[in-house]
C-alpha angles and dihedrals in degrees: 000000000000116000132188109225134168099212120219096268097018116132091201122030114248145208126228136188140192110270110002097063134225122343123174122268116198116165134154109149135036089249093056088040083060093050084058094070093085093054090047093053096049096043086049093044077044090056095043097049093040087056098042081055091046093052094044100267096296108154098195089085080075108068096204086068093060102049126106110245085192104062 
């Protein structure tokens, strides 16, 4: 999961994901929200790759892996 918060104190709202922590959100127009897809993406591959090392490298824990390409 990956969530967009503005923390009591905070001077910029965040996001934050599940396993990678905290990384700064400002946004204030569509064309900076766009700019934000690469982040998304690297805090999601971060995730992924954080939760197949927790469970041993295991990659079934990531559906795609496990789908025939060939049906």
């Amino acid at each position: 999961m990956i969530r967009a918060y503005f923390g009591s104190g905070f001077a910029h709202p965040h996001l934050q994901s599940g396993t990678v922590g905290d990384w700064p959100l400002n946004v204030f127009d569509d064309e900076q929200a766009a700019a934000e897809l690469p982040r998304l993406r690297a805090m999601a591959a971060a995730d992924i790759h954080n939760l197949v090392f927790q469970v041993g490298g295991d990659v079934r824990i990531i559906p795609a892996t496990l789908k025939d390409l060939n049906a």
